[in-house]
C-alpha positions as CSV (number, residue, x, y, z in Angstrom):
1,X,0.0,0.0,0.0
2,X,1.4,3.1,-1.1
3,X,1.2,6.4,1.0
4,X,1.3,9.8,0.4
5,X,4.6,11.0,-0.7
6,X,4.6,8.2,-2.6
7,X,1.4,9.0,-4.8
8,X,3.1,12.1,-6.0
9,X,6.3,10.5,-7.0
10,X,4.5,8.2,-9.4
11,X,2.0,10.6,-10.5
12,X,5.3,13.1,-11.4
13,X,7.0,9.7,-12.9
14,X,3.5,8.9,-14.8
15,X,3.3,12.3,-16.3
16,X,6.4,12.2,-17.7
17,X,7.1,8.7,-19.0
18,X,3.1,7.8,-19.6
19,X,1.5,10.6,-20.9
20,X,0.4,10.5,-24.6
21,X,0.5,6.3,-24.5
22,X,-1.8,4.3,-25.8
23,X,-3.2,1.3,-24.4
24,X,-3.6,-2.0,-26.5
25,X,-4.5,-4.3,-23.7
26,X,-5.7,-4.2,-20.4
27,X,-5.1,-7.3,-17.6
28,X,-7.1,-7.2,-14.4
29,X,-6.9,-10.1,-11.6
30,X,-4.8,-12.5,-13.6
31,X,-3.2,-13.3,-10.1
32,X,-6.0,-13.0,-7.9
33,X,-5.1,-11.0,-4.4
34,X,-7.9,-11.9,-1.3
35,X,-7.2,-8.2,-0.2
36,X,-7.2,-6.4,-4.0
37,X,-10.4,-4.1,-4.2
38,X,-11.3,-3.8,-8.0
39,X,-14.8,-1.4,-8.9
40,X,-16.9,-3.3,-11.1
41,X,-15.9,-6.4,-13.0
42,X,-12.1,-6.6,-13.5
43,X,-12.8,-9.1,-16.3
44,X,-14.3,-5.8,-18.2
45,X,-11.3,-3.6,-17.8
46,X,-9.7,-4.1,-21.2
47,X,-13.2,-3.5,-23.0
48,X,-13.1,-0.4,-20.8
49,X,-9.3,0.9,-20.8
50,X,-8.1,-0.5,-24.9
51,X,-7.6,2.2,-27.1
52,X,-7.5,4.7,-24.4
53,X,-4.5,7.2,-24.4
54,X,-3.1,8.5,-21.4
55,X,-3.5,11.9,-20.7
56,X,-2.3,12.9,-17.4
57,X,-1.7,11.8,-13.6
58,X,-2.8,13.4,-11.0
59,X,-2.5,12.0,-6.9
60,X,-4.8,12.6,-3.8
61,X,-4.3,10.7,-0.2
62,X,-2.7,7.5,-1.7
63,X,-3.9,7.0,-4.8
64,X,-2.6,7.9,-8.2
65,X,-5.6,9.0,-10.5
66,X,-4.3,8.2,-14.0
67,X,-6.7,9.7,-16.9
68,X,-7.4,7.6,-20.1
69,X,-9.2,9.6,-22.5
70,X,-12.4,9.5,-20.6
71,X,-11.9,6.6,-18.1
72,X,-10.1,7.3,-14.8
73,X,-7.8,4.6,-13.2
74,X,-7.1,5.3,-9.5
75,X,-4.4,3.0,-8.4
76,X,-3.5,2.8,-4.7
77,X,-0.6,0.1,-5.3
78,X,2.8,-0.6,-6.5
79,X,3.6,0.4,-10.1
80,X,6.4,-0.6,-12.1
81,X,7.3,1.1,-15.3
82,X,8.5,-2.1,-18.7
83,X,10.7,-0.8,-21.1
84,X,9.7,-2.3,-24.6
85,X,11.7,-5.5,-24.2
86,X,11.7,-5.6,-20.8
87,X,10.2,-9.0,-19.1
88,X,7.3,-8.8,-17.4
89,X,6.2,-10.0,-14.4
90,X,3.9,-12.8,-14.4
91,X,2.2,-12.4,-11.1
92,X,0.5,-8.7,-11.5
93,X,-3.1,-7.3,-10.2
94,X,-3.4,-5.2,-13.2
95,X,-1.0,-4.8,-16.6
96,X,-1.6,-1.8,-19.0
97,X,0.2,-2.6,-22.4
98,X,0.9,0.1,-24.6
99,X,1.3,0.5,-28.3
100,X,5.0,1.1,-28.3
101,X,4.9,-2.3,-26.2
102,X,6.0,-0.5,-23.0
103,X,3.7,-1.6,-20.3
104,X,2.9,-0.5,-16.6
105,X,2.2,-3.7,-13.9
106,X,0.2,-2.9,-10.7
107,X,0.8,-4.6,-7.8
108,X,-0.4,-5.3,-4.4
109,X,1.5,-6.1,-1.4
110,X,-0.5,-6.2,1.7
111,X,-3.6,-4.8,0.3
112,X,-4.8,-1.8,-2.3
113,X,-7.4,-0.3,-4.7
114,X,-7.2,-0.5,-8.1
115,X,-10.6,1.5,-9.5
116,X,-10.9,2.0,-13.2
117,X,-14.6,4.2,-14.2
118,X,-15.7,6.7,-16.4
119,X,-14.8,10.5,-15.6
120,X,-18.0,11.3,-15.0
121,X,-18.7,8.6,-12.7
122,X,-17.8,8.7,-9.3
123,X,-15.0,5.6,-8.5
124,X,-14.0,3.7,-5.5
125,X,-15.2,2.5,-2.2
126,X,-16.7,4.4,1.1
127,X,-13.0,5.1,2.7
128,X,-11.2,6.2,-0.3
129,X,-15.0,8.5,-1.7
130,X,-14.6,9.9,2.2
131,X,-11.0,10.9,1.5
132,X,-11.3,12.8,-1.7
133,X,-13.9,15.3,0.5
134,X,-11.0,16.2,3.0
135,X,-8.2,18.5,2.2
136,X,-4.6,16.9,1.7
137,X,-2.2,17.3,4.2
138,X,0.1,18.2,1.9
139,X,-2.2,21.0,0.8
140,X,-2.7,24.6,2.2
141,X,-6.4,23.9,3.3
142,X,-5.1,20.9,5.8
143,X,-3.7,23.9,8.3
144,X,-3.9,24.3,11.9
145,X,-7.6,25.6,12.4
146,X,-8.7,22.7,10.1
147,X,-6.6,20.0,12.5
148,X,-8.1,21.1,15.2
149,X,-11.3,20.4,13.9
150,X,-10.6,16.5,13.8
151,X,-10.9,16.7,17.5
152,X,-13.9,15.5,19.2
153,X,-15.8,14.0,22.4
154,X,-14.1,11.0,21.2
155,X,-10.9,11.4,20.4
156,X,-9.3,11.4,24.0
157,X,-9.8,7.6,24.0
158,X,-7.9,7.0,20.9
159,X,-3.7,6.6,20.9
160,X,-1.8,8.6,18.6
161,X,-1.5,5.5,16.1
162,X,-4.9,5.3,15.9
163,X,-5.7,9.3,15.7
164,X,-3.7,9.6,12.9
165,X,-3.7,6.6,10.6
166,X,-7.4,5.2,11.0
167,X,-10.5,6.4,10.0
168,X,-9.1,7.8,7.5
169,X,-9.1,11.4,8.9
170,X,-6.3,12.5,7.3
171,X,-6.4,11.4,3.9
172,X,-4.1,8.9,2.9
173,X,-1.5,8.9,6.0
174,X,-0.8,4.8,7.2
175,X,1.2,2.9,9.5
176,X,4.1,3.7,7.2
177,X,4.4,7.7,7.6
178,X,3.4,7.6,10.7
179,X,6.2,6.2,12.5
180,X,8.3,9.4,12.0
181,X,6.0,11.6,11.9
182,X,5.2,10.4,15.7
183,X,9.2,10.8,16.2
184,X,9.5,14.0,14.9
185,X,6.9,15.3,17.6
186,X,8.8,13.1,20.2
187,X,5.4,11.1,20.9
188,X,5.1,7.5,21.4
189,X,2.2,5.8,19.2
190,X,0.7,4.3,22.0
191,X,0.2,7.4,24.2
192,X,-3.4,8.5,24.5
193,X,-4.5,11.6,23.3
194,X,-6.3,12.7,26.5
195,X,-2.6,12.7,27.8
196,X,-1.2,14.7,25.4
197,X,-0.3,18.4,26.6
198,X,-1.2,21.7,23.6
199,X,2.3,22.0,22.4
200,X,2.8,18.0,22.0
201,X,-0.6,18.8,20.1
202,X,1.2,21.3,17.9
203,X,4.0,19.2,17.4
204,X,2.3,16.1,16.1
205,X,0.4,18.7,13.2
206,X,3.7,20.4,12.7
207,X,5.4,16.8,12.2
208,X,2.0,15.8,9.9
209,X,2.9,18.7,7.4
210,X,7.0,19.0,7.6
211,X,7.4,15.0,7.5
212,X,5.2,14.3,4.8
213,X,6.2,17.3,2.7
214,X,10.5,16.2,3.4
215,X,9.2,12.6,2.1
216,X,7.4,13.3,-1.2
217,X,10.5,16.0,-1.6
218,X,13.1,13.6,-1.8
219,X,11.6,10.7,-3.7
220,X,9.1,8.9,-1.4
221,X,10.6,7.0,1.4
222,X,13.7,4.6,1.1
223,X,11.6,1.5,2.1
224,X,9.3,2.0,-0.8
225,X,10.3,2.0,-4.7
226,X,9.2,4.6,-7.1
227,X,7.8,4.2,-10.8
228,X,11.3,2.6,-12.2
229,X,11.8,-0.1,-9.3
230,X,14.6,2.8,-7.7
231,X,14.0,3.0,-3.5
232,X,13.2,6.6,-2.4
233,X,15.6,9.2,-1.5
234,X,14.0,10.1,2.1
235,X,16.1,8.0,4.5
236,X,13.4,6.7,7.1
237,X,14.5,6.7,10.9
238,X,11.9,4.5,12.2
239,X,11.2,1.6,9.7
240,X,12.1,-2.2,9.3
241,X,15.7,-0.6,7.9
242,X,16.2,0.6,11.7
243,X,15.3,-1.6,14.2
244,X,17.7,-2.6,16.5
245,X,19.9,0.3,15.7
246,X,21.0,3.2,17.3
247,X,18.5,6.5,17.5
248,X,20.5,9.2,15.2
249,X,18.9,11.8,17.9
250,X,19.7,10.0,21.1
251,X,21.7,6.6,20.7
252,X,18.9,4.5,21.8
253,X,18.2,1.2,20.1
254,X,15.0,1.6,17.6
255,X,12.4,-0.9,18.8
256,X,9.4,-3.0,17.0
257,X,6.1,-4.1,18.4
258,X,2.7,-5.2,17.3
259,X,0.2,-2.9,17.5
260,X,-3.6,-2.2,16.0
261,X,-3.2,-4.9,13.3
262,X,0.6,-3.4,12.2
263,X,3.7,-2.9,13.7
264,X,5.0,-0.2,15.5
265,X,8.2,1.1,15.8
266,X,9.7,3.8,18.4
267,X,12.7,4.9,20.2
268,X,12.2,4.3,23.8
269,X,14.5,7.4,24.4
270,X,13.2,9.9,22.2
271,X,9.0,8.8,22.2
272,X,9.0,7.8,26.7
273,X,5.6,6.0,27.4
């Protein structure tokens, strides 16, 4: 599942190796995925998507909203760019071949969205329709007035984890993000909100915007690969590349734990419980 800063690395990488394609066959589900949401019939994508030409790419939350003449795709999943000649992959979600006999393969990891429908139409599923109605937080309109407003009688019960990655109250931000974005505020994923003093409040929306905008800035994250199969540029500080290795803040060793169906990762110096 792709996140954020990631979406607008591969919409920049679509526009400019895509754009102006044209697509001779479309292949949806050929390796069936118990956790790959498709809209409609997959089985109808090609009569949908053939002869289409991409136009443009656009991103919002995580997903990467690809125009085809008048059909939209909105992909929220690996994508891997095939040079004519290259050797595709024979385990794929989706696979877009072009004219020039380039191709694009979509492919989901742990789970992901891949939604093709008409411009006009309105595509995807309850979470991801809900997300598009919220501002980005990599956008202007996701500032601090409009944070606040995600408060309610509720949200004191909730951890930090679950305040920012579920529910899908900020659009698009997951386990993955969140981990340093809760170390840059200096807050430990499983601290409860009710706890949390005004300025560790203004941290965590400070982190939100400057984390996410450093990410998508450098290339999307260096546990995730962009459009060509390269890792990102953005060097993660808490991520399976860290644990068990020194804090670059504090020296403490980076720890892992399960936690709300994921794992967690914190330093135990930097993020106290």
């Amino acid at each position: 599942m792709i996140e954020p800063p990631e979406a607008v690395v591969l919409a920049q990488q679509i526009n400019q190796t895509l754009t102006g394609k044209q697509i001779k066959r479309a292949t949806a589900n050929q390796s069936p995925h118990k956790f790959a949401w498709y809209t409609g019939d997959p089985a109808r994508y090609n009569e949908l998507l053939a002869g289409k030409t991409i136009r443009a790419a656009s991103y919002f939350a995580s997903i990467v909203d690809i125009k085809a003449d008048d059909m939209i795709l909105g992909l929220s999943v690996l994508l891997r760019y095939h040079p004519a000649g290259d050797k595709l992959p024979k385990k794929h979600q989706l696979l877009l071949e072009f004219a020039d006999n380039t191709a694009l393969s979509a492919t989901v990891q742990m789970w992901g969205g891949l939604f093709c429908f008409k411009e006009t139409e309105k595509g995807g599923f309850k979470d991801t329709d809900m997300a598009r109605q919220k501002p980005s937080p990599l956008s202007d309109a996701f500032d601090r007035a409009y944070f606040g407003g995600l408060f309610d009688e509720n949200t004191g019960k909730l951890t930090a984890k679950a305040f920012l990655a579920t529910e899908q109250r900020i659009p698009g931000l997951g386990n993955g993000v969140l981990q340093d974005i809760l170390w840059t505020a200096r807050i430990h994923p499983r601290r409860r909100m009710a706890d949390l003093s005004r300025s560790e409040i203004g941290a965590m929306y400070r982190a939100v915007k400057s984390v996410l905008k450093k990410m998508s800035a450098q290339g999307g994250r260096d546990t995730e690969r962009d459009l060509f199969g390269f890792p990102g540029g953005y060097t993660t500080v808490l991520s399976k590349n860290t644990v068990g290795k020194p804090c670059p803040e504090c020296g403490a060793l980076i720890q892992k734990e399960a936690y709300l169906g994921g794992s967690i990762y914190y330093c135990p110096g930097c993020q106290p419980i």
